[in-house]
N, C-alpha and C positions, 0 to 999 in steps of 0.2 A: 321902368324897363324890365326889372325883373320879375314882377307880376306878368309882362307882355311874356317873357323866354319860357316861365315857368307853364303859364297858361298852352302855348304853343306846345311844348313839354308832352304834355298832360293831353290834348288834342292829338297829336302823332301816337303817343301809346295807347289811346282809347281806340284809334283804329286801326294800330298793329291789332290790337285783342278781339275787335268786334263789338263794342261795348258803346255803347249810345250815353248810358248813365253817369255822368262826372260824381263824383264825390266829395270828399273832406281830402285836404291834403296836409296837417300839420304833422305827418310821421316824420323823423329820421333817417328812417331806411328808407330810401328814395325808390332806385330801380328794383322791381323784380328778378329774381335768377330764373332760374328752368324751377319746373314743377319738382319736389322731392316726392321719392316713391311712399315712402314711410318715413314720416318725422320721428326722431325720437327728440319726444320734448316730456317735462314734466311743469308742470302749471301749480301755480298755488290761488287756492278759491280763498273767499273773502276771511274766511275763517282760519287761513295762515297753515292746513293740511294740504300734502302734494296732493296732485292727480294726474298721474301719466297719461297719456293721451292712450298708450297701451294699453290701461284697463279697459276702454271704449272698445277695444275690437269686439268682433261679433255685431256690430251696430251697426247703424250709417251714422255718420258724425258730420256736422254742418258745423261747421267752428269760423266765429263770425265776429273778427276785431274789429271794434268800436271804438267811439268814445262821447262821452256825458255831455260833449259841448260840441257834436258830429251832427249838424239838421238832419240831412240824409240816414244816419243810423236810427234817429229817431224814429223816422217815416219807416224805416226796417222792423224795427222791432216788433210792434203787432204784430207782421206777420211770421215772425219767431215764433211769439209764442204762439200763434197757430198751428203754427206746424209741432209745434213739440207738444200740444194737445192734442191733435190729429195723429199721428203717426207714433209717439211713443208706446205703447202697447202694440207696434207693429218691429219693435226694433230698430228706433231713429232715435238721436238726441240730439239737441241744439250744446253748443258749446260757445257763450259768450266769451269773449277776451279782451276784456277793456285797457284801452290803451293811452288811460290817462295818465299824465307827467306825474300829479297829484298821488296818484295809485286808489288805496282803499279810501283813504282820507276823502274823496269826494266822489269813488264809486260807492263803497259801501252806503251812505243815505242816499244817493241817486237811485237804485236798487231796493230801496227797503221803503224808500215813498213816492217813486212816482208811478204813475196808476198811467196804462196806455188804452186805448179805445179799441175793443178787439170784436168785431162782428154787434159792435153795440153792446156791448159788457165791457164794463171796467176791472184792467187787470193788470197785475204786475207779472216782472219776469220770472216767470215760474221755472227756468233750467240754468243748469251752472255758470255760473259767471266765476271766470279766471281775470289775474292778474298778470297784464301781457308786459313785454320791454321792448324795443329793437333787436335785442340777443335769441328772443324766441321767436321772434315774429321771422328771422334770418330763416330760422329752421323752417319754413313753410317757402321758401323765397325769397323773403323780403317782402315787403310794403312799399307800396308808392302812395297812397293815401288812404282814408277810410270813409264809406266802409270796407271791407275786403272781406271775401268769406270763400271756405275751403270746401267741395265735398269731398268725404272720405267716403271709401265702400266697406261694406263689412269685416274684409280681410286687410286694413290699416292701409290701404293704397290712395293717392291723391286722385281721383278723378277730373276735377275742375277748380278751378280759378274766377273768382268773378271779382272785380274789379269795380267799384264804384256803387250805387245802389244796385238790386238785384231787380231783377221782374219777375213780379211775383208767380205767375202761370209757369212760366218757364222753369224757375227752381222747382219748384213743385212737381211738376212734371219728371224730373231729375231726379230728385227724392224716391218719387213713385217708381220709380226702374229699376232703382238700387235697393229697393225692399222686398 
């Protein structure tokens, strides 16, 4: 029964949003809020130094919570790192946020050996990866599942909300506007 409520759930806010792609749902922070204009969050990358989400102004910031055991984030990723080959010398960065219970403990080797299939080259994630909580993930809205990924615009403003896997033309497309 409660897989049936939760699934229903999940069904009605895919189509409050517009969003065809279901995702991963083991988050915490269930409903989404309203979009924040500017987060102030500060992140800790795998190597235990902050990094404000403030230092990223001037960029476009795609900040995209995960997680290591998420199928769909998986299916994401390549085209992560596409785009933050593609577009970082244009003033774009990808901002992973992994949002594993485990934390570094099973992101940190998830990251440092899995190899993703990216236009037929084998590669890893080549842009920052943070470690997320429920407490940060709030500052964006909240979380209702993952994947979930944020665009920002240059000037630290929330743009878009995407909800479940992304498509991949369409983000793109998005990117390209705000560049």
């Amino acid at each position: 029964m409660r897989k049936v409520l939760t699934g229903l759930l999940f069904a009605i806010l895919l189509s409050v949003v517009g969003t065809n792609f279901p995702g991963c749902s083991r988050s915490k922070t269930r409903q989404p809020g309203a979009l924040p204009n500017e987060p102030d969050v500060t992140f800790k990358d795998l190597a235990g130094k902050d990094l404000p989400l403030a230092s990223l102004k001037g960029k476009v910031v795609l900040v995209n919570f995960w997680a290591t055991w998420c199928e769909p984030c998986r299916t994401e990723i390549p085209w992560m790192i596409e785009f933050q080959k593609k577009y970082a010398d244009k003033g774009f960065t990808m901002l992973g946020v992994a949002m594993d219970d485990e934390g570094k403990k099973v992101v940190d080797p998830f990251v440092g050996k899995t190899q993703f299939d990216v236009g037929g080259h084998s590669m890893a994630m080549d842009y920052p990866i943070v470690l997320g909580n429920d407490e940060l993930a709030s500052k964006f809205g909240g979380l209702f599942g993952l994947p979930t990924s944020v665009l920002i615009s240059r000037d630290g403003k929330v743009q878009k909300r995407y909800l479940g896997l992304v498509n991949h033309d369409t983000i793109e497309k998005e990117i390209q506007s705000l560049l």
